[in-house]
N, C-alpha and C positions, 0 to 999 in steps of 0.2 A: 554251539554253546560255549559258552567261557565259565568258568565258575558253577556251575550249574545253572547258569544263568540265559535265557535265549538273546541270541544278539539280532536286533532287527539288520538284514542287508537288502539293500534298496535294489530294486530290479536295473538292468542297465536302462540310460536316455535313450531316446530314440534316437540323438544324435551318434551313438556310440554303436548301434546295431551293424551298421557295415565299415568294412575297416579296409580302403583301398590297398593296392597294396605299395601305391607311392609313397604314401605315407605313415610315418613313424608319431607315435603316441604323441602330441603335443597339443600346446593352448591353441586360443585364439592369437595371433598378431602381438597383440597389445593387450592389456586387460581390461577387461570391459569396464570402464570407472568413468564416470565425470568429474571431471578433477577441477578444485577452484582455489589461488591462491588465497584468498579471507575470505570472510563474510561477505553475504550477501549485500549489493548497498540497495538493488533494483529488486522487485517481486521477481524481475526475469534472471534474475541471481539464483534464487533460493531451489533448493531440492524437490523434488517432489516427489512423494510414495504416494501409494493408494491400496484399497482392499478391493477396487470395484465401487464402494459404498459410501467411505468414509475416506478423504483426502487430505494432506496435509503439504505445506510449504517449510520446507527447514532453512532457516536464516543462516544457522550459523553462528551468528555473535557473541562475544565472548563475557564481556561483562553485562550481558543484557540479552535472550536469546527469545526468540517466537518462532512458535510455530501455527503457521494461520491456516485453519481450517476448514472440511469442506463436508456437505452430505449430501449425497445428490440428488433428493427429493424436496430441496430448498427451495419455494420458487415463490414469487409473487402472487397473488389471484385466486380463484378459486375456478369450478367446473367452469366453462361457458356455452353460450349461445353461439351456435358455428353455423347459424343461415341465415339469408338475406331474402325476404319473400317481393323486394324489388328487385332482385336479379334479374329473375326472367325478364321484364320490361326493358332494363337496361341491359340485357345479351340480346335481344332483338335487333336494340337500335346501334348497337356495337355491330352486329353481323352486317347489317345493313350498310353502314358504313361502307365499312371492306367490301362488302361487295359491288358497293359504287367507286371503290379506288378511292375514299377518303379515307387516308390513311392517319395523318393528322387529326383529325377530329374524329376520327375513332377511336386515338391511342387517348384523345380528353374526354370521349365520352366514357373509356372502360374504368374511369376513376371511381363514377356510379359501380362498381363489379368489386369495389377493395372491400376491406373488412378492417378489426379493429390491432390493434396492434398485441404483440404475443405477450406473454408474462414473462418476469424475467428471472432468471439464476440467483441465488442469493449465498453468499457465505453463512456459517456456521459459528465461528467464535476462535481465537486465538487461547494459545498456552503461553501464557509469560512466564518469563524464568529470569530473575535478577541475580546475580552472585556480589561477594561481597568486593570492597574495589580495590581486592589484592591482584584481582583477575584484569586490571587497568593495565598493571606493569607485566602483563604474560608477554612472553619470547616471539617475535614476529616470527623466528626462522623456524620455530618449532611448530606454526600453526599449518593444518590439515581439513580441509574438508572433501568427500567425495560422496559418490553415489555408484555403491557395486551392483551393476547388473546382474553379475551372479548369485545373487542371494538378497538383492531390489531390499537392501539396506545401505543407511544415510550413516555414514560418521565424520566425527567432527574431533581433533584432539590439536591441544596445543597442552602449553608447559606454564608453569608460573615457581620460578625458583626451582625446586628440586622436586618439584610435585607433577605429575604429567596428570590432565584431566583428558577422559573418553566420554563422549556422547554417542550412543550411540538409538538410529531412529528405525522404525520399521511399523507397514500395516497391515496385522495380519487379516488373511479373508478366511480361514475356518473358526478364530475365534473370535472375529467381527471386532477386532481394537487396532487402536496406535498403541504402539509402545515406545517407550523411550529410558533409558537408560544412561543415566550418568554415574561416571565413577572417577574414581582419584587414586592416585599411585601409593601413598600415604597412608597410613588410616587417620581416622576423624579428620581429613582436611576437607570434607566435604560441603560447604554452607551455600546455601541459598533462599532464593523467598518462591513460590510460585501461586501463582493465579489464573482466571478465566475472563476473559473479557470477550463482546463482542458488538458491532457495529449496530445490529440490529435490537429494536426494543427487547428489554431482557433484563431480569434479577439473578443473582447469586449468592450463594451462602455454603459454610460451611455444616456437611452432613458425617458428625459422627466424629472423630479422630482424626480422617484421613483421607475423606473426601469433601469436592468441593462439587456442588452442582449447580448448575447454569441452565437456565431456563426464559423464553425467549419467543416469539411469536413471528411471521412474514406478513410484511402488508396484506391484505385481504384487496376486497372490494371496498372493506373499511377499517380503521388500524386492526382489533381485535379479530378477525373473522376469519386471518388467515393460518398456513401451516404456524400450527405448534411443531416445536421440537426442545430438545435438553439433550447435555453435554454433561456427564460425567466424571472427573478428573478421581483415580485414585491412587493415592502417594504411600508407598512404601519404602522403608529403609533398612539397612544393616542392621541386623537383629540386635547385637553387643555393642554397637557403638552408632552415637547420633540421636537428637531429638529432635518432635517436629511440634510447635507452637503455632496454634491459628492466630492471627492476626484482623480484628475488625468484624471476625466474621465471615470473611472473603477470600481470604488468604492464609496460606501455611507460610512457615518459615523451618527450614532445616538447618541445624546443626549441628557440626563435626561429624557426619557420618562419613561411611566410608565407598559407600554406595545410594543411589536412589534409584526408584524404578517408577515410573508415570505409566499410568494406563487410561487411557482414552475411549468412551463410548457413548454414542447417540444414536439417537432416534427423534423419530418425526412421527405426526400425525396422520400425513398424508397415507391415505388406505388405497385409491386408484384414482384412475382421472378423472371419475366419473362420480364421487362422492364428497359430497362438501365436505370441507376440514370440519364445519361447528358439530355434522351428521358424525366425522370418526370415532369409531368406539377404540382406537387405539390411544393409549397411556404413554407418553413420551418417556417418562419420568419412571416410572414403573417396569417398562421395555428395558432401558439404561441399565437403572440398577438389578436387574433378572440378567441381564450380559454379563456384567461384574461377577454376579455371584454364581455364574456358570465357569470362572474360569479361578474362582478366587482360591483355589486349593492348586494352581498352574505355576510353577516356577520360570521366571525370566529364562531359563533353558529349554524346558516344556513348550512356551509361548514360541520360542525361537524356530526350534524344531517343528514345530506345527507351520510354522509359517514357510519357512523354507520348503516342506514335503510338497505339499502344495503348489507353492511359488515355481519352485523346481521343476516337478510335474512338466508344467505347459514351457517354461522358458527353455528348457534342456531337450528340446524336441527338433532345435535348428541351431548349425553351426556355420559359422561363415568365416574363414581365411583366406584373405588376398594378399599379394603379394609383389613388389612391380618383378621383372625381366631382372634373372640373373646378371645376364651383363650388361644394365645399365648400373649396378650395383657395384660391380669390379670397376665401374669407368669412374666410379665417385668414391672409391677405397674410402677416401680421409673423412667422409659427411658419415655417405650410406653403409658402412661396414658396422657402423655401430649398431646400427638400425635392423640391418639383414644378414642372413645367412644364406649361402648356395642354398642353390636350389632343387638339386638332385634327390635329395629326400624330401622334399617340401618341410623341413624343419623352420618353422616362419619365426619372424623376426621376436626375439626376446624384447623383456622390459627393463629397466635400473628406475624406472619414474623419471629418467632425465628430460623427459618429454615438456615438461613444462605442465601448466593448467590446459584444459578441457581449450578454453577460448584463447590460446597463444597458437593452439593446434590448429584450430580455424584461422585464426590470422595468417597462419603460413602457410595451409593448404593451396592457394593461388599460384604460390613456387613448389613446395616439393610435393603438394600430389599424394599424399599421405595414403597410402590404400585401408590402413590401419582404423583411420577416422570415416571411414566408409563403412565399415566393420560396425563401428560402435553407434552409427546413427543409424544402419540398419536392424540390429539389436534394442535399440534405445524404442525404438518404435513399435517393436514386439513388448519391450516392459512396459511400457505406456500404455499400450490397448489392456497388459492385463491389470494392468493396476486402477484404471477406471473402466473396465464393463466387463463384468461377469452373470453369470445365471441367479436370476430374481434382482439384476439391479436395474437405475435405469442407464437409458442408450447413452454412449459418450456425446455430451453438445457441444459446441463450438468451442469450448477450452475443455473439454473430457471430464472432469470433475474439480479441475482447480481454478478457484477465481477470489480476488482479495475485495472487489467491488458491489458496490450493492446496485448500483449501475455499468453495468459489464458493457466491452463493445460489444454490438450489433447485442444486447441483451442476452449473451451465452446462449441463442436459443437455436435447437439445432435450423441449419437449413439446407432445404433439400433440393435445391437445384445444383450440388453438387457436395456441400463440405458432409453435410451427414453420413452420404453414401462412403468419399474418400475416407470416412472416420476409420469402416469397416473391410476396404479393399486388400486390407494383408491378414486376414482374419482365416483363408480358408488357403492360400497359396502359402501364408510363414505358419500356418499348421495349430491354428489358433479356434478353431469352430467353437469352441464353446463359448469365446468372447463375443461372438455375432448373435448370440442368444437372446439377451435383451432388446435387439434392434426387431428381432420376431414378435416380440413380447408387443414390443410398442406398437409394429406395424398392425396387430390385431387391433390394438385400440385404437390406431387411427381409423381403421375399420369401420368401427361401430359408427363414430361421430359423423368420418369421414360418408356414410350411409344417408346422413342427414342432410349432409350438406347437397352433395350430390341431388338429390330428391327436392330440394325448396331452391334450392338456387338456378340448379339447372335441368332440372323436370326430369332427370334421369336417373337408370337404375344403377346400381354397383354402390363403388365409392369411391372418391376424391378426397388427394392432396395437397395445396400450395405450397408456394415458398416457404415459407417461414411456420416451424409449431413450437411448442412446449411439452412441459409437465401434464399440462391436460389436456393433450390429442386436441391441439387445434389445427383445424381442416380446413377453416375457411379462409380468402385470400388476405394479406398482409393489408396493413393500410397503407396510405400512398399512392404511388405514380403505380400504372399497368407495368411499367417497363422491369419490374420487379417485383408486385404486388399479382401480375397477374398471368401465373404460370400453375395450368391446373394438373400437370409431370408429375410434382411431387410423387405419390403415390404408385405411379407407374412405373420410377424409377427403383423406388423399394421394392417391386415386387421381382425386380430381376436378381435381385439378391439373393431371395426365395430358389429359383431356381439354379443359381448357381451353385447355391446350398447343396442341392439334390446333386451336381453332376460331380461334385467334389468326394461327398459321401457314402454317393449312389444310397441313401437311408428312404427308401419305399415307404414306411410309416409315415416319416417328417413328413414326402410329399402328397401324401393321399390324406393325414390328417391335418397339417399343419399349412403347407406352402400352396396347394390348389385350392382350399374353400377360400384363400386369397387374392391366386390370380384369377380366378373366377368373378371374384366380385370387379376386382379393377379391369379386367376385358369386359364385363356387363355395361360400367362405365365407359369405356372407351369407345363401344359399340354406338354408342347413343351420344357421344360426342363426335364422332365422325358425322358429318353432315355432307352431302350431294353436292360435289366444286359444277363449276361450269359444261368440267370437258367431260373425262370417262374417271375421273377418280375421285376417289372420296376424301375430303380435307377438315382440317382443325379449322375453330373459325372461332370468338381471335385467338389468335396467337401468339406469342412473343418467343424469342431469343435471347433467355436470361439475361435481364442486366443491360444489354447490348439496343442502344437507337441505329437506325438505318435513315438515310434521304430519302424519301418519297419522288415518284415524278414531278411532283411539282415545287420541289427543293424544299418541301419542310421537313426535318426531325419527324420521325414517329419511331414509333415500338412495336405498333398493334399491328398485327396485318390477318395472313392464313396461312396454316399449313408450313411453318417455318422447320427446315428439317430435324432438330431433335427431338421436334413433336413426334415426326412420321420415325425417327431413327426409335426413339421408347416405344412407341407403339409396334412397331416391326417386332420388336425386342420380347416385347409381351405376351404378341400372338403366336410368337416361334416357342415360346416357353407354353405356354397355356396346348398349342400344338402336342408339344413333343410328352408333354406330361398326360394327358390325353390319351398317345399309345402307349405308355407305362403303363397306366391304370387301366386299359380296358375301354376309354370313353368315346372313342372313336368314329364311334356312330351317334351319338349324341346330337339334338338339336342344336344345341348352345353350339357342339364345335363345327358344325356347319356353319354357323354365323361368320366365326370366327378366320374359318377355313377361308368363305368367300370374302370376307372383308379386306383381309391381308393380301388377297390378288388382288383389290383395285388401289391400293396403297402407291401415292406415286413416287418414283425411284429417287436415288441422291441424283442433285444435278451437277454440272460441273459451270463456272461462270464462263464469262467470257477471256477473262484473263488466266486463267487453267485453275482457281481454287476450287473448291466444295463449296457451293452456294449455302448461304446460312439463312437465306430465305428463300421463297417459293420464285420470287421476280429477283432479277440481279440487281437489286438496288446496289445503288451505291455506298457504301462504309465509311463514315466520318473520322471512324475510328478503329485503323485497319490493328492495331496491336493492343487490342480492347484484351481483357484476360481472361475472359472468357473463351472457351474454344467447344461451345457445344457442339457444334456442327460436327464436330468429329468423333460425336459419341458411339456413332457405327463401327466406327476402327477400335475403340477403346472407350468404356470398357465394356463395349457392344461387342455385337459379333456378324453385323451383316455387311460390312466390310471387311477383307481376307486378304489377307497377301498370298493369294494364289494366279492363278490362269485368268480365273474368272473374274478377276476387278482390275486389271493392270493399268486401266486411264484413273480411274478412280484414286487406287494406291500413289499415280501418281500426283493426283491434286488432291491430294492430302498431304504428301508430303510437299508441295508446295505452298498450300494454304501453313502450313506451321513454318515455313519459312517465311512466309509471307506476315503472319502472325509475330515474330519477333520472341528473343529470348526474355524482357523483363518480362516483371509481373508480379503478382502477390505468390507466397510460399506456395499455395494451392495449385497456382497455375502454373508456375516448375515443374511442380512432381506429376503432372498432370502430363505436359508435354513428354517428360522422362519415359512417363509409361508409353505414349502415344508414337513418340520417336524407338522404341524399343519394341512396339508390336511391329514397326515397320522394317526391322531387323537393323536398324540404321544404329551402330552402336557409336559412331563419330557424336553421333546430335544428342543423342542419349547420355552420353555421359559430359557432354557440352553442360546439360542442364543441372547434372550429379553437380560438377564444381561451378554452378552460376547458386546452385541455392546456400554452397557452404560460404557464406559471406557475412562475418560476425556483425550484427546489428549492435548499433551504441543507442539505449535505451532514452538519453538524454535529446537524439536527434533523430526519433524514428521516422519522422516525416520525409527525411532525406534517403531511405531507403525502400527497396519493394522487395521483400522475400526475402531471405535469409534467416541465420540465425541467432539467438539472445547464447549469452555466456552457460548459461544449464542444457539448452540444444533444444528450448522450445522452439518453432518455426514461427516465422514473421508475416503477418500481411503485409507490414504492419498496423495495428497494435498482433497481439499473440494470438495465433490461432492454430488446433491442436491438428487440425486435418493433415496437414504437410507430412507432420510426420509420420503419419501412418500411410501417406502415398510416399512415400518416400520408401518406404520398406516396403509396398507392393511392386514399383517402379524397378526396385533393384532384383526382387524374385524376377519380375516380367523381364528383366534381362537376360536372367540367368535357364531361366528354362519357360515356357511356354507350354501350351495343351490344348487339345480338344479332349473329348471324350475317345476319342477314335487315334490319336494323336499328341505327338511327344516331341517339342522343338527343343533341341540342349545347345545352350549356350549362342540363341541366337542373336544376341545383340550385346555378345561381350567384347569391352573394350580391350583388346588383346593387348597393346602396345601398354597399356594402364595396371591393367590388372592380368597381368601373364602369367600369373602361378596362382590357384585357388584352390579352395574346394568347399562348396556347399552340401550340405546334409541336412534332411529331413525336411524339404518343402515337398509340399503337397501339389498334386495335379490331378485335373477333372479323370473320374473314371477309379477313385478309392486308389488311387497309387502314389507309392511315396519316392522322391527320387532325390539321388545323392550323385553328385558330380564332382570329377578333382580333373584338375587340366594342367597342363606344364608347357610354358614357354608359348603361350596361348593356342595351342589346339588338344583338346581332349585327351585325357589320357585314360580314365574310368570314369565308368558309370552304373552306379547300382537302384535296383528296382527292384521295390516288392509291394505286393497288394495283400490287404489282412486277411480278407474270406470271400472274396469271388475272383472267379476264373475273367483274367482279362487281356485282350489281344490290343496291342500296341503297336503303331507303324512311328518308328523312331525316328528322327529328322537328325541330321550334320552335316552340313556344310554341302546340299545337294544329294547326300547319300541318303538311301530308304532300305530298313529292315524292318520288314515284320515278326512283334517279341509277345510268345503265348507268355502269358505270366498267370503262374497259377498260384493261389495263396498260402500263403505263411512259407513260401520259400525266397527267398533275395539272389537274383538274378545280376549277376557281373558283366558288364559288355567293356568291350576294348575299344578304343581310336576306332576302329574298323566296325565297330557295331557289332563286333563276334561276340557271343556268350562263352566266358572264358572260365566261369564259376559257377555255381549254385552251391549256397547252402539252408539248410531248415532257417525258420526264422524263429 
């Protein structure tokens, strides 16, 4: 108590639970900031926050500022139709095909098998903000813009005469707004005009005083019929000084204050996938303004605070310090002394900002190797997941919740032959489960649909996903060529999430009520998609290998064939999980998992080609296109599990790692981070972090065509155009470095670049079996390691470097091991 007063004191992070004892109280590296010397000129310039829900881009600009926005229920369309009751006919004469070795004219018959194309992503509406054009003549030297990861706030400050102006941006997710905040050093030198605008059909007007509402509709089936939504804009100022005048009706104009404060909130009509927009009994406008006046008694300190508790919450749960080798530090005194300190305490390197912007740091990443900016796009990856997908939003799509276009590439729309999954791959290793929530959410409704499709298309039980969906659980295949259109994975793929969920949590409820009446339905599917091959085993029939044409024997191009291994690797993947959940619950004896049981023994094995790769089809056809970016074939090693770098796969493990050799390092950002993780489960830490500095390669927005992967100046990741997946495999790729797991098993630090990153310490990533584990190493071999599990009793066979100890760990105590794997501590947790 202070004054009589209660002072709230925050519980410690979880990053902060164990305190090796190498190290002494200190920051990250660097500070976690994206740093940019001016305004934005590119969209892949501008800032971006998110609540989960509502998304925004910060420009920056000084005499002119936008911030262009996002809601993530935006989307073109309405419910649809997700079956084809000509399927069956043309999956006949497709089967048939293939089974005759016309492979060719199979891949042009399965066209008959496409469907219609997805609905697309749409923007929200911009916040214009004009000042007066004293703000022309501001101080180049004085201008600032960044983005603090620790407190996933945007500011923006330069100078104009003797006046210094702050903007400052942030969105919160407990009380569902943008906020934004401008202020001036001054008093009353405050002026500006601000408005709403948006691409999309839409009226606005001013409501009241001091707000402005924007109101607006999404394509339908026909212009009116689709999502409504409204945007709320409300303008407050310094109470004694400044005025605000509307303007046209449309617009406010402020001035002379000494402050302002913008608050932002929408909504949409959209109610589920599965209800027409014209059917919603939801109020756009009404929703908005009941947001407002939940918060309208909230001080810009209030808001601030709520935001941060929150934000804080899940970000301050993982802590990541690297560091290069003390003495390469001393051999470069006059560079790296600025930069580093000894290493004997792990006191890591301090900041002045002399660093330059965010993108000078990538530019010279190539020479010195920054560990510092490894740091920061590992983190940047954790605020990015939380800032577009939390509980009751929807799933992050193919740019997570930010897009400026009413025509996005590939239509924003997730897909699932590999970016949706990667969206979510650091969700439960960076210690994030609650951001994987809405991907459950959604998978249920692909469920339903997906039930239909399944049933009229292809005469079977469960349910099916393709490539490509939306806003409204679309299940059935994309339009288009098979070689992409017709991949019926999707779904199978989701559902291993499901259980990973479970090994990460160990939560028995999730899995009995949530993750098996799911993989239930997708093995009922796959049951009845497995069809009688020739020999002794049972195959997909057709098939593709995302993306990816093969030669035929008779030298044409196809796509189509049978049984191409990431069919059989998901499905392996399925029945091991549907298996293993099975004796959790009791189901054991169960008819269904006798199906199950038996199906999975006639599954035929990965094969190896003739040249030592992992065959990517069922026949060793030939590869037109041997560094295609695609690398499904290797979805058994990662992020499968029926590939092992143990005893038991050693030809295997090694044509895989020749097939990624073989495979080549370009690619789109996706397939980087992809490799990163792939090269990293093979403990291979040389290729592994080969791929870390092939992705840090600053992309110039004016000539994306001339690049593949990398990254734009904010640290979105590249196809190119912008695609959000990267970065979030990018932050799994670099956990998947740093520690490993079964359930049964604990790999630390197996594919760390020692020579790179020779001094660290990671805290608070997550490993299967509900354990949390924190590592610090010196001069690249281990020097602590702490483990603790919240509430069950769990036995751990520890891995380093060839050594094995078995570690009882029993809950709410934090377990210390040394280099040697000795328990050298315990304390309560």
């Amino acid at each position: 108590m202070e004054d009589g007063d209660w002072v709230l004191v925050r519980p410690p992070a979880e990053k902060d639970l164990w305190t090796p004892s190498l190290v002494k109280e200190h920051e990250s590296s660097e500070p976690l900031k994206v740093t940019f010397g001016g305004a934005a000129k590119f969209w892949t310039d501008a800032i971006p926050i998110g609540n989960g829900r509502l998304g925004a881009m910060v420009w920056g600009g000084v005499a002119s500022e936008t911030l262009q926005l996002n809601e993530d229920t935006l989307w073109t369309g309405t419910p649809g139709n997700y079956t084809n009751p000509n399927a069956p006919q043309a999956l006949a004469e497709v089967r048939k095909l293939v089974d005759d070795g016309k492979y060719a004219e199979a891949t042009e018959a399965a066209v008959k098998l496409s469907g219609e194309q997805s609905a697309v992503y749409q923007l929200l509406c911009d916040i214009n903000l004009e000042f007066d054009d004293s703000h022309l003549k501001y101080a180049e030297e004085t201008y600032s813009r960044e983005l603090d990861l620790d407190t996933a706030t945007a500011r923006i400050k330069y100078s104009v005469g003797e006046v210094e102006y702050t903007r400052e941006h942030f969105a919160s997710n407990p009380d569902q707004v943008i906020v934004t905040k401008i202020s001036a050093s001054k008093s009353g030198s405050l002026s500006f005009t601000v408005s709403l605008d948006s691409k999309l059909h839409h009226g606005s007007h001013v409501n009241g005083l001091n707000q402005i509402i924007l109101e607006g509709s999404c394509p339908g089936k026909i212009i009116d019929d689709g999502i409504q939504f409204t945007a709320v804009l409300d303008l407050q100022i310094s109470g004694d000084k400044g005025v605000i005048h509307a303007l046209d009706d449309m617009k406010f104009r402020v001035e002379e204050a000494d402050w302002a404060v913008l608050l932002l909130v929408a909504s949409s009509s959209f109610k589920d996938p599965f209800t027409e927009p014209s059917d919603s009994k939801r109020s756009p406008t009404s929703e908005s303004l009941a947001a407002l006046n939940s918060i309208k008694n909230l001080s810009y300190s209030d808001l601030y605070a709520h935001h941060l508790d929150d934000y804080q919450n899940l970000f301050h749960r993982v802590s990541l310090q690297l560091c290069k080798s003390s003495k390469s530090i001393y051999e470069n005194k006059s560079l790296e002394m600025k930069k580093y300190y000894p290493i004997k305490n792990l006191n890591f390197k301090g900041s002045d900002n002399a660093l330059g912007s965010t993108a000078d740091r990538v530019n010279s990443f190539k020479t010195d190797e920054d560990p510092s900016l490894v740091e920061l796009l590992f983190q940047y990856g954790r605020y990015l997941l939380i800032s577009c997908s939390r509980p009751g939003t929807q799933p992050a799509n193919l740019q997570g919740i930010w897009n400026d276009k009413t025509s996005p590439p590939w239509d924003g729309a997730p897909h699932t032959n590999i970016n949706l999954q990667m969206n979510y791959w650091p969700s439960l290793p960076c210690n994030l489960r609650e951001c994987q929530e809405p991907l459950f959410d959604y998978t249920s409704s692909l469920s339903i649909n997906g039930s239909k499709t399944a049933e009229v298309n292809y005469e079977a039980s469960g349910w099916v996903v393709h490539q490509v969906t939306d806003v409204w659980a679309k299940t059935s295949p994309d339009r288009g060529e098979a070689v992409w259109a017709l991949w019926p994975m999707g779904g199978a793929w989701l559902c291993t999430h499901l259980w990973e969920h479970y090994t990460y949590t160990m939560d028995k409820d999730f899995l009995k009520s949530k993750a098996y009446p799911l993989l239930e339905g997708c093995a009922s599917f796959l049951l009845d998609w497995l069809i009688e091959g020739p020999g002794e085993y049972l195959e997909t029939n057709p098939s593709t290998s995302p993306e990816h044409m093969f030669i035929a024997p008779d030298g044409k191009q196809a796509s189509v064939s049978y049984s191409t291994t990431m069919d059989i690797s998901i499905i392996k993947e399925v029945f091991s999980a549907v298996l293993s959940a099975a004796e959790v619950l009791g189901k054991t004896q169960d008819t269904f998992i006798e199906h199950v049981r038996n199906a999975q023994s006639r599954l035929p094995p990965t094969k190896i080609a003739r040249d030592g790769s992992i065959m990517e089809w069922a026949q060793d056809f030939e590869d037109p296109d041997v560094h295609h970016r695609h690398v499904s074939h290797l979805f058994g090693l990662f992020p499968g599990h029926t590939i092992t770098l143990d005893e038991k796969n050693p030809d295997l493990c090694k044509a895989v790692d020749y097939t990624l050799y073989k495979r080549g390092e370009e690619g789109p950002g996706w397939s980087t981070t992809w490799k990163t993780a792939l090269w990293a489960r093979l403990h291979n830490s040389e290729h592994a972090y080969r791929m870390v500095k092939h992705l840090i390669n600053l992309v110039d927005p004016e000539r994306e065509s001339d690049f593949e992967g990398g990254l734009y100046s904010n640290l979105f990741t590249a196809h190119p155009p912008f695609q959000i997946d990267a970065n979030f495999g990018f932050s799994a790729a670099v956990a998947e470095m740093l520690v490993q797991s079964t359930v049964e098993d604990l790999y630390l630090l197996p594919a760390l670049p020692r020579d790179k990153w020779a001094n660290g310490c990671i805290k608070g990533l997550k490993a299967r079996g509900r354990v949390t584990v924190n590592i610090c190493w010196s001069e690249g071999d281990l020097h602590e390691v702490g483990i603790w599990s919240e509430n069950n009793n769990t036995v751990k066979l520890l891995h380093y470097r060839g050594s094995k100890v078995t570690a009882n760990i029993s809950p709410g105590r934090i377990y210390t091991f040394n280099r040697q794997l000795k328990c050298v501590r315990t304390v309560t947790l």
